[in-house]
MIDOLO-148245 format. One record per atom (N, C-alpha, C, CB): x, y, z; residue in three letters; atom name. Coordinates in steps of 0.05 Angstrom, whole numbers. Atoms other than C-alpha are relative to their C-alpha. Glycine has a CB too. Layout:
<nuvexs>
+--------+--------+--------+---------+-------+
:     px :     py :     pz : residuo : atomo :
+--------+--------+--------+---------+-------+
:      X :      Y :      Z :     ala :    CA :
...
+--------+--------+--------+---------+-------+
</nuvexs>
This chain:
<nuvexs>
+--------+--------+--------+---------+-------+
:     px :     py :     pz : residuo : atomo :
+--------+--------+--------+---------+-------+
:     17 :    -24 :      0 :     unk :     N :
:      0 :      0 :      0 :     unk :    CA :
:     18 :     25 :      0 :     unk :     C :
:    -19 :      0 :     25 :     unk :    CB :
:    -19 :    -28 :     -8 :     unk :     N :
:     27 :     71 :     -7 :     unk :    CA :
:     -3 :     18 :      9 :     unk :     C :
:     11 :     12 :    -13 :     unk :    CB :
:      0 :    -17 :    -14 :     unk :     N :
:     43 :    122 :     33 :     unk :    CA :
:    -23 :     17 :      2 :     unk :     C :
:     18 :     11 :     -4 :     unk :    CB :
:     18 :    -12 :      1 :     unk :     N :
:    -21 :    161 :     55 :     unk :    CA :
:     -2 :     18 :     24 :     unk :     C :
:    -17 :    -15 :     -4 :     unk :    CB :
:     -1 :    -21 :    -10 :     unk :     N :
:    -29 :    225 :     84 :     unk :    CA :
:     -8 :     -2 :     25 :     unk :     C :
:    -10 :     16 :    -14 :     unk :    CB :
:      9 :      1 :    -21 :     unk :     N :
:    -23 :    230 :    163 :     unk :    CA :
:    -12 :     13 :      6 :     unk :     C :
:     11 :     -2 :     12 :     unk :    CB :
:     18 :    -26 :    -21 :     unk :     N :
:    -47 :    299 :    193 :     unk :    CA :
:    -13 :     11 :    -29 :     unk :     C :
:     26 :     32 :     22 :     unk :    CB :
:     22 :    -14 :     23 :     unk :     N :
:   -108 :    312 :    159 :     unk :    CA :
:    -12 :     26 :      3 :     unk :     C :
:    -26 :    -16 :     -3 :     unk :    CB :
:     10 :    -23 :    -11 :     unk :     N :
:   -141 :    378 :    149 :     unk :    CA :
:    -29 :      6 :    -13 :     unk :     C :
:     21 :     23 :     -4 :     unk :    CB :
:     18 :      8 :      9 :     unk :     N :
:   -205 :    405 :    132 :     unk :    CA :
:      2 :     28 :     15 :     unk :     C :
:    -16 :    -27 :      1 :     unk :    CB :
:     12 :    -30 :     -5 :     unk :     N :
:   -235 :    483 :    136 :     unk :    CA :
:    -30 :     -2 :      6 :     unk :     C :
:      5 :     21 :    -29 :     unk :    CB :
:     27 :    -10 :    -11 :     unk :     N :
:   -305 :    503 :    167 :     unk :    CA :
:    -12 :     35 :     11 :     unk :     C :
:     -1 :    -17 :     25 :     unk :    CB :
:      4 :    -12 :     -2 :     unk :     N :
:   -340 :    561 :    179 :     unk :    CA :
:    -14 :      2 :     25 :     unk :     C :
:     -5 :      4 :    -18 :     unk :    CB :
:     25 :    -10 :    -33 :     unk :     N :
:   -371 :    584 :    259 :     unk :    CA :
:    -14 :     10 :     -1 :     unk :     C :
:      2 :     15 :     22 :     unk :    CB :
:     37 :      1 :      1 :     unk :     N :
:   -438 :    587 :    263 :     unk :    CA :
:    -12 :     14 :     15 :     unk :     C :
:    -14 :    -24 :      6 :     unk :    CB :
:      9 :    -14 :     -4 :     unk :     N :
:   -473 :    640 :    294 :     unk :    CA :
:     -9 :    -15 :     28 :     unk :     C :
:    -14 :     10 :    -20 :     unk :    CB :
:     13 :     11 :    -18 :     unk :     N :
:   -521 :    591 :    334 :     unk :    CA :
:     25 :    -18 :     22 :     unk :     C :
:    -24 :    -18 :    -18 :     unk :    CB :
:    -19 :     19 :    -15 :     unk :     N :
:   -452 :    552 :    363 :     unk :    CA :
:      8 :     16 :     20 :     unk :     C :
:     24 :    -12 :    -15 :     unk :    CB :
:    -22 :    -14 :    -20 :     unk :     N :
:   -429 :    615 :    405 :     unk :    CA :
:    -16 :     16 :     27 :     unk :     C :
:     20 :     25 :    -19 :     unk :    CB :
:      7 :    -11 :    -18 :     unk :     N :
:   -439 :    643 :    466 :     unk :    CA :
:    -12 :     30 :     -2 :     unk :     C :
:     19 :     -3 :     13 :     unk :    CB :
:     12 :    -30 :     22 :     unk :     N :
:   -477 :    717 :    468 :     unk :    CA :
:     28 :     23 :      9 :     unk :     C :
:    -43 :     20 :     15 :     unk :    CB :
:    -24 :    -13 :     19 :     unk :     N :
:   -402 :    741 :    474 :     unk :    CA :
:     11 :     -3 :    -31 :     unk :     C :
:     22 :     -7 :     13 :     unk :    CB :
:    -10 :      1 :     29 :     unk :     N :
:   -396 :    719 :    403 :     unk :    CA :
:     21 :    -19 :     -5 :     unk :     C :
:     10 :     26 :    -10 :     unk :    CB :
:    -26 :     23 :     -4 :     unk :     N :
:   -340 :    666 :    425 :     unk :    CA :
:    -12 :    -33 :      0 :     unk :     C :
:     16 :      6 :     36 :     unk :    CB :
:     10 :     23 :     -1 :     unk :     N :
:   -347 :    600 :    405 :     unk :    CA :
:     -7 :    -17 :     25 :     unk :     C :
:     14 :    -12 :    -13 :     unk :    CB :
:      9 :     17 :    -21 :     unk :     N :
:   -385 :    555 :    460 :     unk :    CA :
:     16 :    -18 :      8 :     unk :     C :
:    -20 :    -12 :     -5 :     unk :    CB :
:    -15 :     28 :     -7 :     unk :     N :
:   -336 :    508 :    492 :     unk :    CA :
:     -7 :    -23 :      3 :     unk :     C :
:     10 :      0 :     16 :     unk :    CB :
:      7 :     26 :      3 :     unk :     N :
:   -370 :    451 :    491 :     unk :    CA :
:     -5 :     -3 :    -29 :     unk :     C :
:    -24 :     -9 :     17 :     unk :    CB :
:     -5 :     11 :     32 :     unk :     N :
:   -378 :    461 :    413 :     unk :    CA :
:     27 :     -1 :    -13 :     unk :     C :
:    -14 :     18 :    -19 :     unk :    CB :
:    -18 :     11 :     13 :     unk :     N :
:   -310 :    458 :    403 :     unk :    CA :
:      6 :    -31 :     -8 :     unk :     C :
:     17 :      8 :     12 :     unk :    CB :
:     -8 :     25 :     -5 :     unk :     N :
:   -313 :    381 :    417 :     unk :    CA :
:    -18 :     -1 :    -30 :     unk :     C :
:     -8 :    -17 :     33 :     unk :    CB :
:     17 :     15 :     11 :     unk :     N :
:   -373 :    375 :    363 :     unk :    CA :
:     17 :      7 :    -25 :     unk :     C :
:    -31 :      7 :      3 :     unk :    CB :
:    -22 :    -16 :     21 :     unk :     N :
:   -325 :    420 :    308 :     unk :    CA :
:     26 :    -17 :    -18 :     unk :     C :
:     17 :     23 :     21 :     unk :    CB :
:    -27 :     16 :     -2 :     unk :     N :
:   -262 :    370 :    324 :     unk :    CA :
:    -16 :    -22 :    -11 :     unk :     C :
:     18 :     -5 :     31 :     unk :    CB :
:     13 :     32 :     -3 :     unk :     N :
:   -314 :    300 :    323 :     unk :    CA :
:     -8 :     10 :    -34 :     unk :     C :
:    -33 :    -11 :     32 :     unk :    CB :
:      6 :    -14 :     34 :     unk :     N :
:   -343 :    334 :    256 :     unk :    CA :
:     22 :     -8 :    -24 :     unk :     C :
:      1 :     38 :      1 :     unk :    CB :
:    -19 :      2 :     26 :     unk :     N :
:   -287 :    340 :    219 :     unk :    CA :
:     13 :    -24 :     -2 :     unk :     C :
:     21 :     20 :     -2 :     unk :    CB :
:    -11 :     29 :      1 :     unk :     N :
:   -251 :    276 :    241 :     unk :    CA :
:    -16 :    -17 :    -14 :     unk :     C :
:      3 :    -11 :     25 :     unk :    CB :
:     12 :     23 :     12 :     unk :     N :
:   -307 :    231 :    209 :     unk :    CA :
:     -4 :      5 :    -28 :     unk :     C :
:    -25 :     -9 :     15 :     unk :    CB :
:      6 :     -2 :     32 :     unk :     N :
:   -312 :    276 :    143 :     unk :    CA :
:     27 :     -2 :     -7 :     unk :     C :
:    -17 :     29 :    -13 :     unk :    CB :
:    -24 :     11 :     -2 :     unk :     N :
:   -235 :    269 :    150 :     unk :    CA :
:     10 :    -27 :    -18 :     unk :     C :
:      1 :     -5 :     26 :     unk :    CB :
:      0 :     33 :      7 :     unk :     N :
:   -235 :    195 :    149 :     unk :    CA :
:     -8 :    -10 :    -24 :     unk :     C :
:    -19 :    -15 :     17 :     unk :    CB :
:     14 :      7 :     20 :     unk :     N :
:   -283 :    189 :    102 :     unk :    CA :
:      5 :      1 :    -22 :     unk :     C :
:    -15 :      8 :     -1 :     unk :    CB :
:     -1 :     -8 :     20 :     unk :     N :
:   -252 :    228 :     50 :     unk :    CA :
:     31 :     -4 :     -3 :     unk :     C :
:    -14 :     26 :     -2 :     unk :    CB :
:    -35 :     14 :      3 :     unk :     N :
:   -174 :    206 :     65 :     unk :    CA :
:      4 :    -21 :      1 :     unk :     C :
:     21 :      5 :     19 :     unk :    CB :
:     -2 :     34 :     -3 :     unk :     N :
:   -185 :    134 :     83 :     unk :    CA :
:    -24 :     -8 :    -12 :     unk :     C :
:      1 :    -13 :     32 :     unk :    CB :
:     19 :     11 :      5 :     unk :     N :
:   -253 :    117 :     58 :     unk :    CA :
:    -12 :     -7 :     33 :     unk :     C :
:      7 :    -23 :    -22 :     unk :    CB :
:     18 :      9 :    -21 :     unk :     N :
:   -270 :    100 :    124 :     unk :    CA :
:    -20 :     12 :     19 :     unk :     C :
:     13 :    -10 :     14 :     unk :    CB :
:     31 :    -25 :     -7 :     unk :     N :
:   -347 :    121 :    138 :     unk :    CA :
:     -7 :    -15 :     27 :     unk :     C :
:    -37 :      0 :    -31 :     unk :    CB :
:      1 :     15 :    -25 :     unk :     N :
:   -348 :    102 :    215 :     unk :    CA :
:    -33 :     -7 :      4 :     unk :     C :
:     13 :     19 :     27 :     unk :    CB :
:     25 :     10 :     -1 :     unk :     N :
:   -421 :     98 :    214 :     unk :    CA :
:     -5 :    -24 :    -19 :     unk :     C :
:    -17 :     21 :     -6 :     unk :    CB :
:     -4 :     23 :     13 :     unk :     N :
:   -419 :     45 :    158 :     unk :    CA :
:     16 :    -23 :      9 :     unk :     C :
:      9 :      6 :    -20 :     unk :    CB :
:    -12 :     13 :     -9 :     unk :     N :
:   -368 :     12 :    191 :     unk :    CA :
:    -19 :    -17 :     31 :     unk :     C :
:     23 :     19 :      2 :     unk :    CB :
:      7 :      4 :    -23 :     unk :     N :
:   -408 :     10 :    255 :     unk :    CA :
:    -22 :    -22 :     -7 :     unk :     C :
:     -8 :     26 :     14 :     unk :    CB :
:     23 :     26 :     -3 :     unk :     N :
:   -470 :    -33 :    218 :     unk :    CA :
:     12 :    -13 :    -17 :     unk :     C :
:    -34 :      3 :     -7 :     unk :    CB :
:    -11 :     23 :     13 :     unk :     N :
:   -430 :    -74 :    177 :     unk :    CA :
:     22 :    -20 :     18 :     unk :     C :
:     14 :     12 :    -25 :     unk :    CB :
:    -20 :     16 :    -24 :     unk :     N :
:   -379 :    -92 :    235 :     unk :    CA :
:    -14 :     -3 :     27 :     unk :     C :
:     29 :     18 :      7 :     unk :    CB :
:     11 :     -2 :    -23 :     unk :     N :
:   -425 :    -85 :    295 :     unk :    CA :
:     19 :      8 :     21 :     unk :     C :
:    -13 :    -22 :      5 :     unk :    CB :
:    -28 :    -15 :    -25 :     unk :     N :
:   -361 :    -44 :    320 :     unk :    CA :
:    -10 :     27 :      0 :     unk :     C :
:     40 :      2 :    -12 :     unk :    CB :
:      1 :    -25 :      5 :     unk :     N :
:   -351 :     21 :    335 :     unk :    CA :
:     18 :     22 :     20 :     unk :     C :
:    -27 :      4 :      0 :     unk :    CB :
:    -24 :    -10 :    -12 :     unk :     N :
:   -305 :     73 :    369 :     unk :    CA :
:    -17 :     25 :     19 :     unk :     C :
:     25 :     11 :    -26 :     unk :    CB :
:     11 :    -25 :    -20 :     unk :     N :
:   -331 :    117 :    435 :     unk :    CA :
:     13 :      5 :     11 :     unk :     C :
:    -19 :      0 :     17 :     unk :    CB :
:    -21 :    -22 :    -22 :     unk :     N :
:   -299 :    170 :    478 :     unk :    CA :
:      5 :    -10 :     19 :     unk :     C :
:     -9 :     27 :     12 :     unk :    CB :
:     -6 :     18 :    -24 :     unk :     N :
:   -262 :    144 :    535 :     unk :    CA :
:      5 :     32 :     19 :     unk :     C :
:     34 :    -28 :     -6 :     unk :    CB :
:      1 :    -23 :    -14 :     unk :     N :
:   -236 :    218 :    552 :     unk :    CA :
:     16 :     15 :    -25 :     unk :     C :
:     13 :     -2 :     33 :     unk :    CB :
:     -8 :    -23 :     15 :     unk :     N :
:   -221 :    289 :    521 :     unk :    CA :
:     27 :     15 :     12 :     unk :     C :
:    -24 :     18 :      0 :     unk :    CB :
:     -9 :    -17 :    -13 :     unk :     N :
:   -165 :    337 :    537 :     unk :    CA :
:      8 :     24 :    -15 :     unk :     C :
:     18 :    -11 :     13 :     unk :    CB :
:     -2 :    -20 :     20 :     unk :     N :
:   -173 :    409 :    514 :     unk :    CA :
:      6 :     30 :      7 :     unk :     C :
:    -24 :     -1 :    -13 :     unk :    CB :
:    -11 :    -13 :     -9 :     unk :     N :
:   -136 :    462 :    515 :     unk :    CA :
:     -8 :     26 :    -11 :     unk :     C :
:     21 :     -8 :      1 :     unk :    CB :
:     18 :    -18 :      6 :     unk :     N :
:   -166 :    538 :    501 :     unk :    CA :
:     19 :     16 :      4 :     unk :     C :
:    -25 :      3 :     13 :     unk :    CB :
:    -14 :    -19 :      7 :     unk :     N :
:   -116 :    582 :    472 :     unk :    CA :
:    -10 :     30 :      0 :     unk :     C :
:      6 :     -9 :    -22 :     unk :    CB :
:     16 :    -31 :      7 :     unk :     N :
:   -152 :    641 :    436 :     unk :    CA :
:    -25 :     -8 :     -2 :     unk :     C :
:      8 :     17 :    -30 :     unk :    CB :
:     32 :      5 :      8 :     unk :     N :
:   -224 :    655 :    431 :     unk :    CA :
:     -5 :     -6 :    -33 :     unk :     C :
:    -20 :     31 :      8 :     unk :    CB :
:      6 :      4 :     30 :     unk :     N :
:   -258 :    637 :    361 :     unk :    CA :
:    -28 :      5 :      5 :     unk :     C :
:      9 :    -30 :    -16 :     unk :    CB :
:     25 :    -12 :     -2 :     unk :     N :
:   -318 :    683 :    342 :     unk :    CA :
:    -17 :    -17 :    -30 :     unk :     C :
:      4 :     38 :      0 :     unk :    CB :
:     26 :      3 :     18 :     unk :     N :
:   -385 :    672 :    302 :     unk :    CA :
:     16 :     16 :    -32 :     unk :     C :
:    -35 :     22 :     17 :     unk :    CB :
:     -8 :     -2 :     38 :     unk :     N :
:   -363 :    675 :    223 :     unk :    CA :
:     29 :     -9 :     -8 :     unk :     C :
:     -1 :     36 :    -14 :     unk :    CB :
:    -24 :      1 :      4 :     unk :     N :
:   -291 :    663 :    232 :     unk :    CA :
:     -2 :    -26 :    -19 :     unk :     C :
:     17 :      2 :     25 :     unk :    CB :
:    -23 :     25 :     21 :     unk :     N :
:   -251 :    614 :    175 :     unk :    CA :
:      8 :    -17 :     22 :     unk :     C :
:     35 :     14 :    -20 :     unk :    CB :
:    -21 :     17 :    -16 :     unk :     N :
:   -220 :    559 :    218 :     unk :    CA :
:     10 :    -22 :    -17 :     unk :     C :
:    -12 :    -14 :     26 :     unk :    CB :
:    -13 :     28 :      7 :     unk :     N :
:   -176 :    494 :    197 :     unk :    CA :
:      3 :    -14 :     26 :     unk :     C :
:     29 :      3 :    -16 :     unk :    CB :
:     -1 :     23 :    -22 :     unk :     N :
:   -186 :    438 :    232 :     unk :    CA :
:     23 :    -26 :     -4 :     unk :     C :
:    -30 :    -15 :      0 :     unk :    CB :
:    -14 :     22 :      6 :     unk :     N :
:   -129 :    388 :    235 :     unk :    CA :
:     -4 :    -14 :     19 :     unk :     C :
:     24 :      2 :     -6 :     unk :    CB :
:     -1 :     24 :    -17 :     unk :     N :
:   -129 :    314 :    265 :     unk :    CA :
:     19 :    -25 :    -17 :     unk :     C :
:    -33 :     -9 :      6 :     unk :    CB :
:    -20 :     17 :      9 :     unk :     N :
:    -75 :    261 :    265 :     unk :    CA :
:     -6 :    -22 :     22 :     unk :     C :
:     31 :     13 :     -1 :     unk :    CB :
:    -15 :     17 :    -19 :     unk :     N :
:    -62 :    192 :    301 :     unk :    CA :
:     22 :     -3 :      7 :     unk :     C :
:     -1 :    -18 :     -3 :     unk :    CB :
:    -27 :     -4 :    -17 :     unk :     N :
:    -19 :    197 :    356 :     unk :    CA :
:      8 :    -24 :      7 :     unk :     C :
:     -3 :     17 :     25 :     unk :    CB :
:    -10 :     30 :    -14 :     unk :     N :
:    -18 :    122 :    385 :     unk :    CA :
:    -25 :    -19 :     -5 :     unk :     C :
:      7 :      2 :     38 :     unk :    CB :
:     29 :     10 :     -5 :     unk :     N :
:    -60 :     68 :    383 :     unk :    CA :
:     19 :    -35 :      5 :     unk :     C :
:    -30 :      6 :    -34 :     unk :    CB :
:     -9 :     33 :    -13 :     unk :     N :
:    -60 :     -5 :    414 :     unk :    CA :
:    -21 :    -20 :    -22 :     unk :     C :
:    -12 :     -5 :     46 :     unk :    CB :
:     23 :     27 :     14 :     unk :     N :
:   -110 :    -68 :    389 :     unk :    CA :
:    -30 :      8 :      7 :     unk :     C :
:      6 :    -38 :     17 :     unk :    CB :
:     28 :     -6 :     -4 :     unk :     N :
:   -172 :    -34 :    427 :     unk :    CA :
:     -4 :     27 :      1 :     unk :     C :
:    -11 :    -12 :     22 :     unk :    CB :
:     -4 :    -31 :     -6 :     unk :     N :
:   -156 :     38 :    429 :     unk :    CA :
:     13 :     20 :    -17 :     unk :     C :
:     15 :      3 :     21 :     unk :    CB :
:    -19 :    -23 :     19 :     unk :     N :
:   -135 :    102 :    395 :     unk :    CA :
:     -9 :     27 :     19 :     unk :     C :
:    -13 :      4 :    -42 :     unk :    CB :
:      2 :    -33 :    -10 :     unk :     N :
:   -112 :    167 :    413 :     unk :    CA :
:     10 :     21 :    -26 :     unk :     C :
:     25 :      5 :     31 :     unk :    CB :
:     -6 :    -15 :     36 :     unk :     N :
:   -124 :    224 :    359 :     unk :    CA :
:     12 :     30 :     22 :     unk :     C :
:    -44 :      8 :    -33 :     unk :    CB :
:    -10 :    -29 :      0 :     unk :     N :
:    -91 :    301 :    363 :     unk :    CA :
:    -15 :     12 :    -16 :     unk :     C :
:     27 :      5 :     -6 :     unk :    CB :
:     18 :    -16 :     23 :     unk :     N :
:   -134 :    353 :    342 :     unk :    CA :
:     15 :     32 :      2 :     unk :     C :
:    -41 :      1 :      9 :     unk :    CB :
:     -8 :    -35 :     -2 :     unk :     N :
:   -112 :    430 :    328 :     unk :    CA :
:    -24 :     19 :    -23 :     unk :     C :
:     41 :      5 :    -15 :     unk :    CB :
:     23 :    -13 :     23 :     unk :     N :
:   -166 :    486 :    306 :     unk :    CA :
:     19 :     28 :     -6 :     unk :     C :
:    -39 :      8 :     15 :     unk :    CB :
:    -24 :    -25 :     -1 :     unk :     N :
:   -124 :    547 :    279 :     unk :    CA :
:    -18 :     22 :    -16 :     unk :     C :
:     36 :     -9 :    -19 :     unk :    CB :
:     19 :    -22 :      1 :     unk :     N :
:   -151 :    612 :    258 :     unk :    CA :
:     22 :     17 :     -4 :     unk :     C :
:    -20 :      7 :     26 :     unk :    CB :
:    -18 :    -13 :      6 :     unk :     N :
:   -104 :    654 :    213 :     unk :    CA :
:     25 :    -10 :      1 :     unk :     C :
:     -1 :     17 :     11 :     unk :    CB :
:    -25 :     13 :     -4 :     unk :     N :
:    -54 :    602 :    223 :     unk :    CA :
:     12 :     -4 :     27 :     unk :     C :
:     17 :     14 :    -14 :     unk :    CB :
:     -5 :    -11 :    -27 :     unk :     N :
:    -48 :    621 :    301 :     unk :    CA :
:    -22 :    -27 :     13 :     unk :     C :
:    -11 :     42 :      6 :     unk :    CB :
:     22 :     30 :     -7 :     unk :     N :
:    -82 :    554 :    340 :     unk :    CA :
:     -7 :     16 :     26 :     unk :     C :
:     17 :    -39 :      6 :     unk :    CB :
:     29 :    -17 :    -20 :     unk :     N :
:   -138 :    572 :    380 :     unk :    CA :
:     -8 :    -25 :     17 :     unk :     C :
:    -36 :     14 :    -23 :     unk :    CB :
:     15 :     11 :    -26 :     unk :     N :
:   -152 :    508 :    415 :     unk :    CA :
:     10 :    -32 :    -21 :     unk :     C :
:    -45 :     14 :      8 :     unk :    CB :
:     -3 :     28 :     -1 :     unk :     N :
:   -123 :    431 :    419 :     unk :    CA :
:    -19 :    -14 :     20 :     unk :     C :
:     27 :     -6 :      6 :     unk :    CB :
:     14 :     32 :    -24 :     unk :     N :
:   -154 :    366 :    443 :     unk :    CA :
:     16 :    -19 :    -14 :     unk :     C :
:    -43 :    -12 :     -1 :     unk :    CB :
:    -12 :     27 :      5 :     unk :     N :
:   -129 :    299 :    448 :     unk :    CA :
:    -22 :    -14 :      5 :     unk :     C :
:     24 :     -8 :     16 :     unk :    CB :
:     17 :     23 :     -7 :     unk :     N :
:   -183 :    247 :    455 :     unk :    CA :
:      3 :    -33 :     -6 :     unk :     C :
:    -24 :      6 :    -11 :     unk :    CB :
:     -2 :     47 :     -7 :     unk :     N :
:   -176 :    159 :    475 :     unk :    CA :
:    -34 :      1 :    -13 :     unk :     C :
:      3 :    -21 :     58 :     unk :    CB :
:     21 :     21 :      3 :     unk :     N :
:   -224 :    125 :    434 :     unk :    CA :
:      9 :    -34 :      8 :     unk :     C :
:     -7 :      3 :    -33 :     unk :    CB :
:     -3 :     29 :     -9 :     unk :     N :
:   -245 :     53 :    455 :     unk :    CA :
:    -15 :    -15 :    -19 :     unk :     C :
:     -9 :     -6 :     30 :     unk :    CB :
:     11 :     17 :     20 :     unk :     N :
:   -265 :      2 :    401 :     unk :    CA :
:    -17 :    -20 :     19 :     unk :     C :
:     25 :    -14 :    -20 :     unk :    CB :
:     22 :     15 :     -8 :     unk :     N :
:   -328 :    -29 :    426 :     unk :    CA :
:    -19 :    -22 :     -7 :     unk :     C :
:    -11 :     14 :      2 :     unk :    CB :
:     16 :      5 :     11 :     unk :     N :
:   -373 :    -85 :    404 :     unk :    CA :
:    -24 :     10 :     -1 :     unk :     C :
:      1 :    -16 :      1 :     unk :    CB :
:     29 :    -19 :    -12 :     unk :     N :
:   -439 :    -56 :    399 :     unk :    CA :
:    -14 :    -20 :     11 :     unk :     C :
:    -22 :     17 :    -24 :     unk :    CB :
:     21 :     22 :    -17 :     unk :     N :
:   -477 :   -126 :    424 :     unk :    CA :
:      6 :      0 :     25 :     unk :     C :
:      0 :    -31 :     -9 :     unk :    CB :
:     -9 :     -3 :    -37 :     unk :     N :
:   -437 :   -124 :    493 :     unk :    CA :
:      6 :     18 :      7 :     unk :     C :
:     19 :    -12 :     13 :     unk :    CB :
:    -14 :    -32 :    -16 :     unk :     N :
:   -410 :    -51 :    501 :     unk :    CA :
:     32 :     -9 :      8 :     unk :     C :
:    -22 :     11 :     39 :     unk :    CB :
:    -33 :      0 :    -13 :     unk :     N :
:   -338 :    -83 :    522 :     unk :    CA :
:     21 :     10 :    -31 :     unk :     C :
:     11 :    -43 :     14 :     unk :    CB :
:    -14 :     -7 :     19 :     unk :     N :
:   -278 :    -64 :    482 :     unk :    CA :
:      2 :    -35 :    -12 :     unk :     C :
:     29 :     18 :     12 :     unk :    CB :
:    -13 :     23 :     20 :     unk :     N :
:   -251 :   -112 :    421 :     unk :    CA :
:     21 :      5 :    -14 :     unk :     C :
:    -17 :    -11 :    -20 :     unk :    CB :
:    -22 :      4 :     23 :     unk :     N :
:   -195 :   -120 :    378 :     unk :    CA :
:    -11 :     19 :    -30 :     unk :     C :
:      2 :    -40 :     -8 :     unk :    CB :
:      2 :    -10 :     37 :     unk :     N :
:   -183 :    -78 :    312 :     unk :    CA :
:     -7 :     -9 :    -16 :     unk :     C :
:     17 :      3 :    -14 :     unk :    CB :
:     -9 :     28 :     33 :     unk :     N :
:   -165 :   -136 :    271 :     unk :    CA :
:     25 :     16 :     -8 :     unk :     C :
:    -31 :     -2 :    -38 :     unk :    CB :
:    -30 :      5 :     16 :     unk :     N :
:   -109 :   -141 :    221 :     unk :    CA :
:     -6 :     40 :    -16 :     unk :     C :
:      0 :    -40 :    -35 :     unk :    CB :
:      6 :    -23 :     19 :     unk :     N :
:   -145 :    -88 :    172 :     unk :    CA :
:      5 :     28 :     16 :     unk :     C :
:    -33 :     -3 :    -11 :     unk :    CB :
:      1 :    -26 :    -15 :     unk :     N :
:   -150 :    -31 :    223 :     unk :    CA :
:     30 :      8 :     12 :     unk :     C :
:    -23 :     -3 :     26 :     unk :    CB :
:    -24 :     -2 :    -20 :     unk :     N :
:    -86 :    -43 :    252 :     unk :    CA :
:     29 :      7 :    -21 :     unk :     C :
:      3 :    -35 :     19 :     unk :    CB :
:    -21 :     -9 :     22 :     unk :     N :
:    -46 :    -38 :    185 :     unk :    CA :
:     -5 :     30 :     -6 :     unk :     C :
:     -3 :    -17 :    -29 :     unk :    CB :
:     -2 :    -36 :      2 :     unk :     N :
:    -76 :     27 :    171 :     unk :    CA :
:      4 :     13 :     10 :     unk :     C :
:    -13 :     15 :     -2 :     unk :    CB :
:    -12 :    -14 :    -17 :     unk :     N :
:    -63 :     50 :    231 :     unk :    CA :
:     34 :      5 :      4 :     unk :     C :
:    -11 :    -10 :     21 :     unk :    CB :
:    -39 :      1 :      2 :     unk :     N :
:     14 :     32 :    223 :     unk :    CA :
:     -1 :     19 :    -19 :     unk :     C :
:     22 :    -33 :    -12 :     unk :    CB :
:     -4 :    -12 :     23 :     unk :     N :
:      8 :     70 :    155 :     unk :    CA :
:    -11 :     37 :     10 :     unk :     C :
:    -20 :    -19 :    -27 :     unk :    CB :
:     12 :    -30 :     -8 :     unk :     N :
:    -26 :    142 :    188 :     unk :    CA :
:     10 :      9 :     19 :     unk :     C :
:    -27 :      4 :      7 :     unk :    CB :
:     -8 :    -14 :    -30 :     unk :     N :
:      0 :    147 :    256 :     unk :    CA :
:     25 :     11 :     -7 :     unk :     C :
:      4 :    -21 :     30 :     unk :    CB :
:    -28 :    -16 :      3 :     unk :     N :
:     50 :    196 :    267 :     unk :    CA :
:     27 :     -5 :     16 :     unk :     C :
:     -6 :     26 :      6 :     unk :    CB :
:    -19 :     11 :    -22 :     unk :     N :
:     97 :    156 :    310 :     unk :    CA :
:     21 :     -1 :    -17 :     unk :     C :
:     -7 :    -29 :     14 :     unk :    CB :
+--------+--------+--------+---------+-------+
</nuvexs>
């Protein structure tokens, strides 16, 4: 397979209804901004549409925990770029890096642990082979 692009990026526009009535993006919508772009991300660098994945594998990948850090404010209309990369990942787990930047100047990281889940029992499971090669091929290790 060849080489395929690690830190992905992807532009959006802030939404009026997302911000606080200082005009500063809502901090709890940063998380929805970061989760957003990561799956149109995926979708459009790997093919992989996690919702498809989820009823064809009866897998699927949920938040274990966030950690986010709040640089500069980001107002209602601003341009942003959203980048996200894999940082590590084991056989049941991944940890992604996100950065939202604004003029080039980053306005706000998170890191978030996903946990690969079956969906019939809720416990974690194994990647497999397939998930685990791509992951060798994207992470930024």
């Amino acid at each position: 397979m060849t080489s395929i692009e690690k830190k992905l990026s992807s532009e959006a526009i802030v939404r009026f209804q997302h911000c606080d009535p200082l005009g500063h993006l809502n901090n709890s919508m940063y998380i929805d901004y970061f989760l957003n772009a990561r799956e149109d991300q995926l979708s459009a660098h790997y093919q992989l549409d996690i919702y498809q994945h989820s009823k064809t594998e009866g897998k699927a990948w949920v938040v274990a925990a966030h950690q986010i850090l709040y640089k500069r404010p980001v107002n209602a209309l601003d341009k942003i770029v959203i980048e996200s990369a894999l940082l590590a990942y084991d056989n049941k787990s991944l940890k992604v890096k996100f950065e939202m930047k604004k003029e080039e100047l980053v306005c706000c990281t998170m890191e978030t642990s996903f946990v690969y889940i079956d969906l019939k029992t809720g416990r974690p499971t194994d990647h497999g082979s397939g998930l685990l090669e791509l992951f060798e091929q994207v992470c930024l290790h």
